[in-house]
N, C-alpha and C positions, 0 to 999 in steps of 0.2 A: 584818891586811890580806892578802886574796889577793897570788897574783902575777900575774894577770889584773890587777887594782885599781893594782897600783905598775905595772907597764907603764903602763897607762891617763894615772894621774898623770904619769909619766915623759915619756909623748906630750907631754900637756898641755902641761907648764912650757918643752918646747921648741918649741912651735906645732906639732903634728904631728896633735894631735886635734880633732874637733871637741865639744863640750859646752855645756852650757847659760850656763856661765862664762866660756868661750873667744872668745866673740864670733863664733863658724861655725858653721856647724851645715850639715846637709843631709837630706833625708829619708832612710829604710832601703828603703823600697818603689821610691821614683823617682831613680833618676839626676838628672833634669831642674829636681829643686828643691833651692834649697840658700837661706839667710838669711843674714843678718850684722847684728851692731852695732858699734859704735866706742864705745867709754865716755869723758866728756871730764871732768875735776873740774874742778867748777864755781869762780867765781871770788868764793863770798860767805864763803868760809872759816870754814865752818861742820859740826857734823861730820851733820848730815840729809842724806842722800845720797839721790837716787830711785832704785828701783829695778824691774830690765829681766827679765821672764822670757821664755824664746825656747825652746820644745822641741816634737817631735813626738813624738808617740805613737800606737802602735799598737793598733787597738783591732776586733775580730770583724772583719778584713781591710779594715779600712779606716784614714786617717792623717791624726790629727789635728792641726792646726799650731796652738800658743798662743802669740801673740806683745802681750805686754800691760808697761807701764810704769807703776808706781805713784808717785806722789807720794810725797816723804819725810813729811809732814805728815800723810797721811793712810795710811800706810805700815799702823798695827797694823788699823785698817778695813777696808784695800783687802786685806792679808793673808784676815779672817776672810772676808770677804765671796768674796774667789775659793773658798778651802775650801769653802765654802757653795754658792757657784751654779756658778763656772768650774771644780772642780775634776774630774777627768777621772776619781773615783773614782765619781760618779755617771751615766758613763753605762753 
């Protein structure tokens, strides 16, 4: 692990970063946009969790926001299926 990477981390675990994991985020280009989620565990005490992806990316100057939530049920599905059409390595 870099020292850029343990800083990074380091931010993280005291809220000072934002990340895809963090629940913050904000764009690199715009000041003016920033996201957020609140993660709540669920109350069926089970261990199928849904899950949240929240990131921007930069792509031939322009920036892209992915904000999608997948079902735990259909989790390995909605996995292949972003790879497949959502994923940001195809454009």
């Amino acid at each position: 692990m870099t020292g850029r990477e343990i800083l990074h981390k380091m931010k993280e675990k005291v809220g000072l970063s934002s990340s895809a994991d963090s629940g913050k985020g904000k764009s690199k280009m715009s000041k003016n946009i920033t996201h957020g989620f609140h993660l709540v565990k669920g109350k069926s005490h089970h261990d199928m969790e849904d899950y949240v992806v929240a990131e921007f990316k930069e792509i031939d100057d322009n920036e892209l926001g992915l904000f999608a939530i997948f079902d735990a049920k259909l989790l390995d599905r909605a996995r292949e299926r972003y790879e497949e059409s959502i994923s940001y390595n195809r454009y």
